[in-house]
N, C-alpha and C positions, 0 to 999 in steps of 0.2 A: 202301622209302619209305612205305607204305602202313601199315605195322606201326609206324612213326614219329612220322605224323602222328595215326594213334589213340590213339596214347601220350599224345601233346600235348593231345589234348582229354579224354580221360579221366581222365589223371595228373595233369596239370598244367595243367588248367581254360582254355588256350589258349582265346582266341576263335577266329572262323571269319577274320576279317582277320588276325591273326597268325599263324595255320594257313596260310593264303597267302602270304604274305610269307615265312616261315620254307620251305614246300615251293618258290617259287621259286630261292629263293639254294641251295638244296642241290641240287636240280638243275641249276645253272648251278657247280656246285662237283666234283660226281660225274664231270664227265670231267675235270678236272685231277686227280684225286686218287688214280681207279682203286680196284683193292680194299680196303677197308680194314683187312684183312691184314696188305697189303704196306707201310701207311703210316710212315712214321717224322717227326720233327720238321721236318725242313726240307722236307721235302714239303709240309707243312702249311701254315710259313711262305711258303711260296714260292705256294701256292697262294689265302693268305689278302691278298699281295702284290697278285697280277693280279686278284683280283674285287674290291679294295679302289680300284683306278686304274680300275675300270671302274662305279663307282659312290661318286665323290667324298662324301665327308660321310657314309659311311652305317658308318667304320668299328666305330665303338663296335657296332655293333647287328649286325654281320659278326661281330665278336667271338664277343656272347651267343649269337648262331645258332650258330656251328660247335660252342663248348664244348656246346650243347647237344643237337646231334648226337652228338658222341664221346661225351658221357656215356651217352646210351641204348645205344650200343654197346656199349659198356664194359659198363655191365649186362647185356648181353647175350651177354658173349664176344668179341664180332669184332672189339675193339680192345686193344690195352695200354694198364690205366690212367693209366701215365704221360705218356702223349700231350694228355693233359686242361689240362697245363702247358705244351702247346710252341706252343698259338697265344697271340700276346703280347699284353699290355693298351695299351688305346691311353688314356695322360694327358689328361685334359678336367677344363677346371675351372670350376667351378659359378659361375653367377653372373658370367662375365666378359664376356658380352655383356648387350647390350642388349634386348629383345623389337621387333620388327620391326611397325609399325602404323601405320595412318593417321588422316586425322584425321575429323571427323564430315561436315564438308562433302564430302570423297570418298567416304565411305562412299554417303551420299544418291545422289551421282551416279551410286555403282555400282546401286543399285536401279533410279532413275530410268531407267537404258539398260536397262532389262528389259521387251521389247515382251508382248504379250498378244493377237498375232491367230492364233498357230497356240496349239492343245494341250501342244504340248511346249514352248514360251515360258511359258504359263502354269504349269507343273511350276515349269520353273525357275526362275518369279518366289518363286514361295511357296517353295522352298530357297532362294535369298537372301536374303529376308527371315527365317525364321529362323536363319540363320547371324548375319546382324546384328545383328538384334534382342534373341536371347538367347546369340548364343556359343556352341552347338550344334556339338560336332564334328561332322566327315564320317562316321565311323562311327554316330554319333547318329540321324543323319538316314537311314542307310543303312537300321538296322535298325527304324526306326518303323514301327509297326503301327494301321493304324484304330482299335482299340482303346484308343487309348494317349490321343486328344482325349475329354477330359468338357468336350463343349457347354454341357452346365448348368451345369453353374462356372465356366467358361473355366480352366481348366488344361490343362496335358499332361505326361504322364507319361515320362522320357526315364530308361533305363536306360546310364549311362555305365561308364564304366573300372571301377568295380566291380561291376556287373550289380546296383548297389543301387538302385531304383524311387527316381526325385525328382522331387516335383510343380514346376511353373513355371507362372506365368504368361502364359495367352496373348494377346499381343496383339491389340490391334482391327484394327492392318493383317493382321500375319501370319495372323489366323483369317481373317477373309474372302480373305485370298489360297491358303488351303488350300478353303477351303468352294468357292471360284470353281475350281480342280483339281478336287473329288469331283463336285459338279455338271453340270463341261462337259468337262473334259480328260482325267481320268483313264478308262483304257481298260475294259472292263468284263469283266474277270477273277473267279475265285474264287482272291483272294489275301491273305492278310493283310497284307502292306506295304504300305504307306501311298502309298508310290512308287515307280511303277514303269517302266521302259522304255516309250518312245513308240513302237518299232516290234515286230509280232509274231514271235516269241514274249512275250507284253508279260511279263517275267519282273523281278524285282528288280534292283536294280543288284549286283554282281559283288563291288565294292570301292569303299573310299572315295575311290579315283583318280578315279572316275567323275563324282565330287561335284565333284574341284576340277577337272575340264574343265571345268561348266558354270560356275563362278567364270570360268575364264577366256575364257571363249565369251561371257561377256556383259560381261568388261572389255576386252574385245577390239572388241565389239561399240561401246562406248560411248567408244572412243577413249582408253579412261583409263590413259595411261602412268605408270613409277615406281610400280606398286602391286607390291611381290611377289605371286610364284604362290604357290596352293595355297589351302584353304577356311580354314587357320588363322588367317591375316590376321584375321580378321574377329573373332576372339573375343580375341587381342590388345591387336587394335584397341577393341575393346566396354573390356575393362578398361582399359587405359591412359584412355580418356576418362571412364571412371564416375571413376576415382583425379582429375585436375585436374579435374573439376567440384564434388570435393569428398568423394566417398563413400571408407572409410573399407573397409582392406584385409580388415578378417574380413566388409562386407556383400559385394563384389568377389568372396570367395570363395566366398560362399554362390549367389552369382548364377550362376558358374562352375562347380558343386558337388566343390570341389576338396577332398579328402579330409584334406588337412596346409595347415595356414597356411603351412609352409616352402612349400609351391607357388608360395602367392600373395605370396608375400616376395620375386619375381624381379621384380613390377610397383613393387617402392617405389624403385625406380630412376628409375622415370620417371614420377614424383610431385616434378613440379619446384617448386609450391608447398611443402610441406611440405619438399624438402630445403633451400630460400633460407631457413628458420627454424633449421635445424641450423648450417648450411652456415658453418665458423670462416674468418677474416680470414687472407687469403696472408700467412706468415712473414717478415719484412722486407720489401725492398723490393717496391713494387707486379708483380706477373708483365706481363709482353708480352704 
């Protein structure tokens, strides 16, 4: 395992969350499987079977993990490279759902239930606010470093999904609801992260699981039902409403900093203005 996951980061530029997630599942894989020796095809299947029912929706990415496993194997002798074929591909197809968002007046709401009289309320106000504000994944906010706010200019600097540095925007709430954390809440460590656990060992957060607890600790807090889990909502949400208030799919992606316009071509769905412009007359008679 160890010989593995330094492959991953070495070889194949793995971050540190997908370093996780990929050493999770292979250890929750290594007792169904036994030596990898002894493996043959339907072992495989049969094992890619039971962790696929115990983790609904996650098959596609069970996939890329195992094949990614057996391949470092294989390079290494302790599998047959034909094994590389016998866990199967799971059919998905692009674009057939909808993106999952809410609307601006929820969004508010979710802030507004973010109290401010402990320390660690005040963390998590200033992580909701830039989830909202700018669309900020959870790994975004995970890996921020003091260094990363230029007060003089009001930018901040976020290293996303390509580890390509992009300046943004900082808002006037979101800055003072950071400045109001470094002044009175945050713990006083020698740490570069911007954010860090309220209790000691005051250490960074782990994962960006951590992030959408506190999404759901303060929509929980504020009674706000019908909202999905998780931190993504929010930047979703952020684009689906720059789109009907008018803005225009390539600014959307730059606010996003989404590396292919294909990305941000999943949002012209639910751009219901501009489809009522396209959108042709039902074929004969009027539909029900």
């Amino acid at each position: 395992m160890s010989a593995y996951l330094a492959w991953l980061k070495q070889h194949r530029g793995a971050t540190d969350e997908t370093i996780r997630r990929y050493r999770t599942d292979i250890r929750r894989l290594m007792p169904m499987l036994g030596e990898p020796s002894q493996w043959d095809a339907a072992g495989l299947r049969s094992a890619f079977q039971r962790r696929s029912k115990e983790t609904p929706g996650s098959e596609s990415l069970l996939v890329t993990i195992m094949r990614s496993y057996i391949r470092f194997l294989v390079v290494r002798g302790e599998c047959r490279p034909a094994l590389l074929h016998a866990v199967p591909s799971v059919q998905r197809y692009r674009l057939s759902t909808l993106p999952r968002h809410v609307d601006p007046a929820t969004i508010e709401r979710i802030i507004a239930a973010c109290p401010t009289d402990r320390p660690v309320e005040v963390r998590d106000k200033a992580i909701i606010l830039l989830l909202a504000r700018l669309g900020l994944r959870a790994a975004d906010i995970q890996n921020m470093r003091l260094d990363d706010i230029d007060w003089r200019s009001g930018h901040l600097t976020v290293k996303g999904k390509t580890r390509r540095p992009d300046r943004l925007p900082l808002p006037q709430d979101v800055g003072d609801a950071i400045l109001a954390y470094l002044a009175a809440a945050r713990p006083k460590a020698a740490e570069e992260h911007l954010f860090l656990r309220a209790q000691a060992p005051f250490r960074p957060f782990r994962s960006s699981a951590e992030i959408a607890g506190i999404v759901a600790r303060t929509r929980d807090r504020g009674g706000i039902e019908g909202v999905p889990t998780g931190s993504h909502i929010f930047r979703h949400s952020l684009a689906t409403n720059l789109l009907r208030a008018g803005a225009g799919l390539e600014s959307v992606g730059t606010i996003l900093r989404h590396s292919s316009p294909e990305t941000t071509a999943i949002y012209a769905k639910v751009d219901l203005p501009m489809l009522m412009k396209i959108a042709q007359p039902w074929p004969g008679e009027q539909s029900c």
